[in-house]
C-alpha positions, 0 to 999 in steps of 0.5 A, spaced: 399 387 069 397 390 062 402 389 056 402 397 057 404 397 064 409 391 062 413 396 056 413 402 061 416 397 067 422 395 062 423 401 061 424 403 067 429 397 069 434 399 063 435 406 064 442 407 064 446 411 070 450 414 066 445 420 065 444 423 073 437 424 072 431 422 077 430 416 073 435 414 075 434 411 081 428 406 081 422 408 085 417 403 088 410 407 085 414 407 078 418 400 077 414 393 075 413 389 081 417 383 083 416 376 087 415 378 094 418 372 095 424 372 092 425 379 098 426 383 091 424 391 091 420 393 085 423 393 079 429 390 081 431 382 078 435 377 081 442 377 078 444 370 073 451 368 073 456 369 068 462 368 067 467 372 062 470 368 056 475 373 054 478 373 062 485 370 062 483 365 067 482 360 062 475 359 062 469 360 058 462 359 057 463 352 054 467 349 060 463 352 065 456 350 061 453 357 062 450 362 057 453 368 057 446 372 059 445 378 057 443 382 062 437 387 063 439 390 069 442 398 068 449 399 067 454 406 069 457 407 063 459 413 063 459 415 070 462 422 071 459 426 077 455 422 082 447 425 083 446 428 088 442 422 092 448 419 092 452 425 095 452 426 103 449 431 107 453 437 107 452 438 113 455 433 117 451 433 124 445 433 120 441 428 124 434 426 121 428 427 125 421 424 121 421 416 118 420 419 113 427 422 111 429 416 112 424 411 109 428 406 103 425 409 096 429 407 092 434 401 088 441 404 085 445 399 081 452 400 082 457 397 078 463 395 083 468 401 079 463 406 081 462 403 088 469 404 090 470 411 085 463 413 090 467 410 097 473 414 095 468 421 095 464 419 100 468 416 106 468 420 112 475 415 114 478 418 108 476 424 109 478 424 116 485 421 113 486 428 108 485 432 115 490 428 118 495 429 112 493 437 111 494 437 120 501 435 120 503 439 114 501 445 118 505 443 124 511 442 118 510 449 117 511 451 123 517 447 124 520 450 118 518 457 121 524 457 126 528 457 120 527 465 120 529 470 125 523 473 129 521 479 129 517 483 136 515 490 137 514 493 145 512 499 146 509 503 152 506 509 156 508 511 163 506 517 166 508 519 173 508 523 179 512 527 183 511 532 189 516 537 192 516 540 199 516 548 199 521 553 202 526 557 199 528 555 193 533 558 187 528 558 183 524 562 188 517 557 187 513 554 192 512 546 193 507 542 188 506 537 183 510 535 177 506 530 172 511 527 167 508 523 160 513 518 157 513 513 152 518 508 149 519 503 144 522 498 142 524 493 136 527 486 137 530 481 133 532 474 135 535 467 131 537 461 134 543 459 130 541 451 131 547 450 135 543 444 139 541 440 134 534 442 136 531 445 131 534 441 125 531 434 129 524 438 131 522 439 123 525 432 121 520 429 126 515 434 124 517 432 116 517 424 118 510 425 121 507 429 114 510 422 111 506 418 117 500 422 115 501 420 107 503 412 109 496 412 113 492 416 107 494 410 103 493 405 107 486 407 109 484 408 102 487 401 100 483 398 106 476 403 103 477 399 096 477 392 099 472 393 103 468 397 099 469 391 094 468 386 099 461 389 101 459 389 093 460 382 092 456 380 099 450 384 095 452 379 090 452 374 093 445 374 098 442 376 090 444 370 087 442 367 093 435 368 092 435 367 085 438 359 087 433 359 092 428 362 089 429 357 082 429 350 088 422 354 091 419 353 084 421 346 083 419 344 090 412 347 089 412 343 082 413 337 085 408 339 090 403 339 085 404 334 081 404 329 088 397 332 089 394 331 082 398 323 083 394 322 090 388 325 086 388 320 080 389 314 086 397 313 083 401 316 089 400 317 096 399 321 102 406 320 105 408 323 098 405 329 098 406 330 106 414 330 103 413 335 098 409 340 103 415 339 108 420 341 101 417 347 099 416 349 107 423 349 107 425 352 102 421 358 103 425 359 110 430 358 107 428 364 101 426 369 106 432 368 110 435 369 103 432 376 102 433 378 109 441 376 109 440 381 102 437 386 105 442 387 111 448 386 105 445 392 101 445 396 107 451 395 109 454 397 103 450 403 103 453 405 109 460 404 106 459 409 100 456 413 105 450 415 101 443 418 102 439 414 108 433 413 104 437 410 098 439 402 097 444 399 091 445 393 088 449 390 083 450 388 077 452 381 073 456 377 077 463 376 073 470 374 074 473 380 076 480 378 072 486 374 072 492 375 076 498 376 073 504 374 077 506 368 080 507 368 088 514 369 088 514 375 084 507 377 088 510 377 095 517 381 093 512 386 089 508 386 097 514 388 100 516 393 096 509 396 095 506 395 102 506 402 106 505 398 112 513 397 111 515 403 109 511 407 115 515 402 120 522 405 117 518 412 117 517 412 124 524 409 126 526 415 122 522 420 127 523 416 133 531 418 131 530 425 130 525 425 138 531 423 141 535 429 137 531 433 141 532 429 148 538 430 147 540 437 145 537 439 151 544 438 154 547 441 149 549 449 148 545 453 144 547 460 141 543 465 139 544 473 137 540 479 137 539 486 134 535 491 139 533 498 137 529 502 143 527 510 142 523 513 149 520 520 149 517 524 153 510 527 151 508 532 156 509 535 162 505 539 166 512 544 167 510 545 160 516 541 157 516 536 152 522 533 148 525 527 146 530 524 150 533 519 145 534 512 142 539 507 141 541 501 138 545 494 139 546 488 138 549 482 142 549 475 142 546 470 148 548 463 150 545 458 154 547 451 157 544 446 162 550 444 165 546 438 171 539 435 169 540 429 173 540 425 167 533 427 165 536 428 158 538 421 156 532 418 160 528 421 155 533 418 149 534 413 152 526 412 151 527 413 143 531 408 142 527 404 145 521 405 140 527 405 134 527 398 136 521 396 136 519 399 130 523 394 128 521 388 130 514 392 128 517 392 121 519 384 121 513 382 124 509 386 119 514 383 113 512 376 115 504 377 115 504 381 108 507 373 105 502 370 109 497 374 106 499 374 099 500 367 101 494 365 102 489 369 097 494 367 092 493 359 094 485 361 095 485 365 088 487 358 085 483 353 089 477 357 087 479 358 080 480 349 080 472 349 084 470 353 079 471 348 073 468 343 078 463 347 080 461 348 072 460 340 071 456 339 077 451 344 075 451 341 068 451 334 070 445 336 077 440 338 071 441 332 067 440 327 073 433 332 075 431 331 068 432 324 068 431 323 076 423 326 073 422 322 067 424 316 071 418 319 077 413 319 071 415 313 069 413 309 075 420 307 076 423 312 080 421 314 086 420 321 090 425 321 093 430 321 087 426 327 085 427 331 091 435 329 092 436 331 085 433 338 086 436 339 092 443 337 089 442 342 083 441 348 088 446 346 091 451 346 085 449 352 082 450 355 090 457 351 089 458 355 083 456 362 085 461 361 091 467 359 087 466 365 082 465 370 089 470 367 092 475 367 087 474 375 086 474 376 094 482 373 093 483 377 087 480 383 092 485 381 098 491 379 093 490 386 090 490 389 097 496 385 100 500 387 094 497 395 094 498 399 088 497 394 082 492 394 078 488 401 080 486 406 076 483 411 080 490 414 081 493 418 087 490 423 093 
């Protein structure tokens, strides 16, 4: 590659997401190539760790040993509207038909805010929640209704027929045919006094399933973001990954050459060489399944976000996503106090009460009045005469009461009250396994915030002992085998540390959602 084509494929890594154009997603022809070893796309690096010294968890670059990087990888500052090949078909029973509309051709880089803010418009489990909520609000309104009286208009037409016989009349005329067009009309009004019960009961249902509806819209959103955040730091992992195994691959193929040119010179053996050559055979299996592993993980979250088929994403940088600022105590109380699980249990009790209100008002006397005006009119005759007969008015009042059911009604209610205690033994079992979550991510959270630390002097100390472990191979008195153990160690350090990082942000992540609503920023629906 010339030094040319070296300028214009770093400047196309560091194109920024902030601007949603075409350059940024990274397209294969135009992007610098990359290790097909490492199981990058072109244009794409693996991630170096680093952690934040101004995160309040008491760690900085000095006591985890590590350079604060500076990383080249683009970043989504100022991300507003999302293009348009992270936005999801307008046409939702679009299936693709051709490989190529569903061909991988290009990388976006995602920080984790704009992947959570991308699930939050693209998520067809959100979507489907909002429907839900904008459904029972609907049949709310329907409810409400029959707070108002209703009103109907009838009206018909009738013609009818008539035959007399001849004969002697006063009238001095034969028999024959008499036809008569009449029509008549009739307004109607009717309110239901709510003396049952019924209605009353029906929209506090109706009101409780609306709140069902908005409990259930939160919960689906809180579980969008942890999963969503889950997915992202999978990528992160599989891309660190490679980067680790990627690194031991280098190192073992260094080794190799230098048992190759030992066994050449007559100061090494074969047996040496045939070691190296197992190590470096082992580590590239262990790279691809790297790459592989990270190839399902971008999907995967691709999939999440709901974007285009033809887009993958990675990350950025990997960072320790903050400090938890609550001890468990005041976590847990906090939980119980946000958590919509609970509170959608006590809803639910509330509208098995107003179901069982209903039950019972089918027994009990409704009352009911009435206002009816009717006009009925004659349009022709085939006599020749035409005149209206009349109209009237009245008004009334209508009574009605099932005396005997066989006992149905209360069945029915009895049937309620049985869902109101299970719900809450619902309530109960659902407040004792929100404590165990906040328990458990809140003891995860510090366990990993501890292997942090000690996986930061590991890896310090691993590279010392590869270091010292080479010299002492160099100098003839070491052994290879020292060489070997010692690369391994480092990759399995610096695999420790990537481990503890992620695993201390997916605690985070868990100990977020088992409190809910704290430390979000995106706001409500």
């Amino acid at each position: 590659m010339t030094n040319d084509d070296e300028a214009a494929g770093a400047a196309i890594a560091q194109v920024e997401l902030e601007a949603p154009a075409e350059t940024d997603l990274l397209m294969p022809e135009q992007a610098v190539p990359a290790d097909p070893a490492m199981g990058l796309e072109p244009g794409e690096e693996a991630v170096p760790l680093s952690v934040d010294g101004d995160e309040s968890i008491g760690l900085d670059s000095s006591q985890t040993g590590l350079p604060l990087p500076q990383s080249d990888r683009p970043t989504d500052e100022g991300f507003e509207a999302p293009p348009d090949y992270l936005v999801p078909e307008a046409n939702p029973l679009l299936v693709p038909t051709r490989p190529e509309e569903v061909e991988i051709v290009g990388t976006q880089p995602l920080s984790l805010e704009t992947a959570i803010e991308l699930a939050y418009r693209n998520s067809e489990e959100l979507r489907i929640a909002l429907l839900q909520l904008e459904r029972s609000q609907a049949g709310l309104r329907a409810e409400r209704a029959s707070l108002y009286p209703t009103v109907d208009l009838s009206g018909g037409v009738q013609t009818e027929n008539q035959s007399s016989s001849g004969g002697g009349s006063q009238f001095g005329g034969g028999g024959g045919d008499v036809t008569t067009t009449t029509a008549s009309g009739t307004l109607r009004t009717d309110y239901d006094l709510g003396l049952s019960g019924e209605r009353s009961a029906r929209i506090s249902a109706a009101e409780r399933q609306v709140r069902l509806s908005e409990l259930q819209l939160e919960q689906t959103r809180e579980d969008l973001r942890l999963n969503t955040t889950t997915d992202y730091y999978a990528v992160q992992e599989a891309i660190e990954q490679i980067r680790i195994n990627q690194a031991f691959l280098e190192e073992a193929e260094r080794n190799l050459r230098d048992s190759q040119l030992r066994e050449e010179v007559g100061v090494g053996t074969r047996f040496d060489v045939l070691r190296a050559e197992v190590q470096v055979a082992n580590a590239r299996q262990t790279l691809t399944q790297a790459a592989s592993q990270r190839q399902i993980s971008q999907r995967q979250l691709a999939r999440r976000l709901n974007v285009s088929p033809s887009i993958d994403l990675t990350t950025l940088v990997v960072n320790i996503a903050g400090a938890w600022p609550l001890s468990l105590e005041e976590s847990i109380v906090l939980a119980f106090q946000n958590r919509a699980e609970l509170e959608q249990f006590l809803v639910e009790r509330e509208f098995n009460d107003a179901q069982r209100r209903v039950s019972l008002s089918a027994v009990r006397p409704n009352l009911g009045v009435f206002g009816q005006y009717g006009v009925q009119s004659i349009l022709g005759s085939s006599t020749g005469a035409s005149s209206r007969i009349g109209d009237g008015f009245s008004l009334g009042a209508q009574l009605s009461w099932r005396l005997f059911d066989a006992g149905a009604a209360r069945a029915r209610a009895n049937q309620n009250e049985l869902d109101i205690q299970t719900d809450e033994s619902e309530f109960e079992s659902a407040r004792n396994d929100i404590r165990i979550q906040v328990e458990e991510a809140y003891y995860t959270l510090v366990a990993n915030q501890a292997n942090i630390d000690t996986a930061s002097v590991a890896v310090n100390q691993a590279e010392e002992a590869l270091e010292l472990a080479t010299l002492r191979f160099n100098a003839g008195v070491g052994t290879q085998l020292d060489v070997l153990t010692a690369t391994r160690e480092l990759a399995e350090a610096e695999g420790n540390l990537v481990t503890a990082v992620l695993d201390y942000n997916r605690a985070l992540a868990r100990l977020e959602r088992a409190v809910s609503n704290l430390g979000t920023s995106d706001g409500g629906l």
